[in-house]
C-alpha positions, -999 to +999 in steps of 0.1 A: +000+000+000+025+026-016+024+062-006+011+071-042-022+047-037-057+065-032-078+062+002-105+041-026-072+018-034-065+015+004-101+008+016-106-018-009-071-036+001-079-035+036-117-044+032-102-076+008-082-084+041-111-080+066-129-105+039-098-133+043-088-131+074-118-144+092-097-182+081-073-188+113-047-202+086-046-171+070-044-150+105-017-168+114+002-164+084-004-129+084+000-116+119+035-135+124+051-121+090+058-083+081+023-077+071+017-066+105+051-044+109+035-026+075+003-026+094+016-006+127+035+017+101+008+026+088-010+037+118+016+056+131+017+075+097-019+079+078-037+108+091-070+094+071-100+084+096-120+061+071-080+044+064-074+042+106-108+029+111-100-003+089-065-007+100-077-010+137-103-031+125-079-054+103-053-057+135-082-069+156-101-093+133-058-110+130-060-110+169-092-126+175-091-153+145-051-162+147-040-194+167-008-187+172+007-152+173+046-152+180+062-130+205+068-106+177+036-090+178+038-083+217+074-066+209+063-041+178+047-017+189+008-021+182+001-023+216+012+016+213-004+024+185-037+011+189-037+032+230-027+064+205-053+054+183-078+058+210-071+094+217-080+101+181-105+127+178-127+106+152-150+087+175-150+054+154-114+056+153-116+054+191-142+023+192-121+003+166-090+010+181-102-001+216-122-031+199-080-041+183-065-033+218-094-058+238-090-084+216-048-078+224-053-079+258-074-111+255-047-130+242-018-111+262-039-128+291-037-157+280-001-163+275+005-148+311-017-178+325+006-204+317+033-210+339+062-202+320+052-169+315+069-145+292+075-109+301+069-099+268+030-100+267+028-082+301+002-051+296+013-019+303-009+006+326-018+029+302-036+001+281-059-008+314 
């Protein structure tokens, strides 16, 4: 999703990948590979409500359908994004984004349950 790419070019990328990633197989494939490092770029650099409503939406739908999400995830820095997505002044920007971070926290909860715990899913303060 190049720079030069029209908001109608982006929506209709990002509605495709709402459409496909409801299959866990492709979730998984697609929130442990660099699709979501382009996918936090992106929010930390398009300004576009109607784009930064999808993106949250696309990061949440991979959360809540994948199986198995490497540590990866927890160490980019969606968790960041999606809490600065929430002080966005669009108000479905907001619900989206907090929609993205509760399915995050969901599955950050369930990795802290087991007893070898890693430090890396631990939720920060400002998320709760």
């Amino acid at each position: 999703m190049a720079n030069n790419t029209t908001v109608n070019e982006k929506m209709n990328a990002l509605l495709y990948f709402e459409s496909i990633i409801v299959n866990s197989n492709v979730s998984n494939r697609l929130i442990n590979s660099a699709f979501m490092n382009l996918l936090v770029k992106m929010m930390k650099e398009i300004k576009s409500p109607l784009i930064r409503i999808r993106l949250c939406s696309v990061v949440g739908l991979l959360i809540r359908h994948s199986t198995v999400i490497e540590n990866d995830l927890a160490e980019s820095e969606i968790c960041q994004q999606l809490i600065e997505s929430m002080k966005d002044k669009n108000e479905k920007v907001k619900r989206r984004a907090i929609a993205a971070l509760g399915e995050y926290m969901f599955y950050a909860a369930t990795q802290l349950d087991d007893e070898q715990v890693d430090p890396v899913w631990e939720i920060s303060y400002e998320a709760i």
